[in-house]
N, C-alpha and C positions, 0 to 999 in steps of 0.2 A: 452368793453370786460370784463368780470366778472374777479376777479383774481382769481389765483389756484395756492394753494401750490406743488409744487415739491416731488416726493415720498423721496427725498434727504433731504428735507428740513423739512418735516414730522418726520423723521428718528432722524434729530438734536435736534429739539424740545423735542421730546418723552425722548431722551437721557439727556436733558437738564434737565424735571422736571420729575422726577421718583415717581410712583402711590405712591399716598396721603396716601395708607392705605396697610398695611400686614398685610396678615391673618398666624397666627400659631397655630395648631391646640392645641398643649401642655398649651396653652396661654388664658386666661377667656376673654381675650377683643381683639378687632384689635390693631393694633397698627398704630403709626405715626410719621411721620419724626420732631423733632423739629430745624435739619439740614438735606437739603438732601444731601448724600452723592456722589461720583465722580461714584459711580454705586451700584446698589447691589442685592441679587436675594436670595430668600428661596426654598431650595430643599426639598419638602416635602415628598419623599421618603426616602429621607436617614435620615432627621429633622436637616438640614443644614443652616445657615443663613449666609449669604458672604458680606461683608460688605465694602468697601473702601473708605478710606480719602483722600482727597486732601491734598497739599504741605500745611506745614504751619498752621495746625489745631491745636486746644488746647482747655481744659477744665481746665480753673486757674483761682481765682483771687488771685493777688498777694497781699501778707500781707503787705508790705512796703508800696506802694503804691496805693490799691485799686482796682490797675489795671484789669478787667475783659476779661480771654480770654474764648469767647464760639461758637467758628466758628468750632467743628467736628462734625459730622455727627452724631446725636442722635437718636435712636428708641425706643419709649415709649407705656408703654400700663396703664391701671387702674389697680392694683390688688385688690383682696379682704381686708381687713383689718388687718388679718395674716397671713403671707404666707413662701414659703420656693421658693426660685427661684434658679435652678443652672443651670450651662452649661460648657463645656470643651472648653478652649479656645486656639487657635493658631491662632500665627501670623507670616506675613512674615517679620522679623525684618530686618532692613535696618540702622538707625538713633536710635540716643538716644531719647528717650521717644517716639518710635513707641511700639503704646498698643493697645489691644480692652479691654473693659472693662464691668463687671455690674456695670448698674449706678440707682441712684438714685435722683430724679428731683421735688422739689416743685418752686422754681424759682432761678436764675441768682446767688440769696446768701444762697441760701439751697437748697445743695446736697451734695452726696458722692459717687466716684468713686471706683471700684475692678478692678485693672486688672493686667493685664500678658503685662509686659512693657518689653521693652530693657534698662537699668541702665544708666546711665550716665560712667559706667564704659565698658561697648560693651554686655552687660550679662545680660541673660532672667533673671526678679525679678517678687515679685510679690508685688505691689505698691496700696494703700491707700491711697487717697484724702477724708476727710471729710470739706466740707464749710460750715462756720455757719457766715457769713459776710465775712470773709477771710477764704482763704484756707491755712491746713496743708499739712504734707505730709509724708507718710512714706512706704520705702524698704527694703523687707526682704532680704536676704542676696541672693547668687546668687544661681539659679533654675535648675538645670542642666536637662532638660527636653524639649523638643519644644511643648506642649502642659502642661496645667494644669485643674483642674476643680476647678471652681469658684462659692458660695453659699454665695447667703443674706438670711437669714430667717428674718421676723420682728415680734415681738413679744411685742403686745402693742403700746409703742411710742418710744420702744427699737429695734433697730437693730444688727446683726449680720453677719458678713463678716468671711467666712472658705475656707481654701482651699487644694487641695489633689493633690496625683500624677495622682490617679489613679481610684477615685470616690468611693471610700471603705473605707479608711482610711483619714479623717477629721482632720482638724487642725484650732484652734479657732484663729482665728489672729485681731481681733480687734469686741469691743466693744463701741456701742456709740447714741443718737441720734441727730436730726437734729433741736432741739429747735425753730418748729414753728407748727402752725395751719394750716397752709396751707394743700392740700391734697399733697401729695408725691405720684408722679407716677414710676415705675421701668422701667429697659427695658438695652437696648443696644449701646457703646460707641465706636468710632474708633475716633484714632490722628494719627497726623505725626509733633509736634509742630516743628520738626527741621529737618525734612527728607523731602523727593520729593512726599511724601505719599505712605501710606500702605492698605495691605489685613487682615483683621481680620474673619475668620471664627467660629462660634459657633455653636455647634453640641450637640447632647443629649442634649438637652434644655428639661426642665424637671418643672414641675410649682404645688405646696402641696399646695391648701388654709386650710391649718394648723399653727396653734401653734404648735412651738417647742415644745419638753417635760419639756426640761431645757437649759439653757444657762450660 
């Protein structure tokens, strides 16, 4: 007797590996999971991107001891060579350092994260990771906002991390690059490094394959 999958069982699977590939339309390339995450869905009506992590996710390596955490849920695309990438970001905070973030990705020891974290003190912040072999880290002071928008421009082999309340008014908050050759792909980040896992939504997603004017 042949076997056959169960429409149950179907159903598991499907839910288990989530499509390889996102299309968004504001975006020059597809994208792809380099984690896949506990679900996630793009509403292309509204230009909504839903994202969730599983318990126990994180995007670190620790300075002391080398240690690499890269088990959250990643979504990456190619961009042009310079670009301006933004998006408004919320999340549903639960735990400290639940975040979705813009990230930036040439492998394991160069990258740099942007996001809209919960503080180790219970308080939306908005938090900077750059790895160049180990990671740093740095919190702006507390956010009083449930939502923020979030912008990398890259300009050269320079990048730029901004962020607003309100998508009008700009605020430069870190300067830097990623000191390798490698190509750097952009795109999308969700943790829950100490929580049960979280919901990261990004909306107005919005993509300039432009140079800045200035930085």
């Amino acid at each position: 007797m042949p076997f056959r999958f169960s429409s149950c069982l179907i159903a598991i699977l499907i839910s288990a590996f989530p499509q390889a590939t996102v299309s968004i339309p504001a975006l020059p390339a597809p994208l792809t999971w380099r984690n896949p995450p506990a679900s996630a869905n793009y509403d292309q009506a509204t230009n909504v991107l839903t994202i969730s992590a599983a318990p126990k996710t994180d995007w670190f390596v620790e300075p002391s001891s080398g240690a690499v955490a890269n088990t959250g849920p990643v979504l990456l695309f190619t961009p042009a060579s310079d670009y301006v990438l933004t998006s408004q970001v919320a999340v549903n905070f639960a735990a400290k350092y639940d975040s979705g973030a813009l990230i930036l990705w040439a492998d394991d020891h160069h990258w740099a994260k942007f996001s809209f974290e919960r503080s180790p003190n219970g308080v939306p912040a908005v938090s900077t990771v750059v790895t160049k072999g180990t990671s740093d880290t740095w919190n702006s002071p507390e956010f009083k906002s449930d939502s923020v928008y979030l912008r990398v421009a890259k300009s050269g082999n320079v990048y730029i991390f901004f962020s607003s309340p309100d998508g009008s008014t700009w605020q430069k908050v870190r300067t830097f690059s990623l000191d390798t050759n490698l190509p750097v792909q952009a795109g999308f980040q969700v943790q829950s490094p100490a929580g049960a896992g979280v919901v990261a939504k990004f909306s107005s997603i919005t993509y300039d394959p432009h140079r800045i004017a200035s930085y």
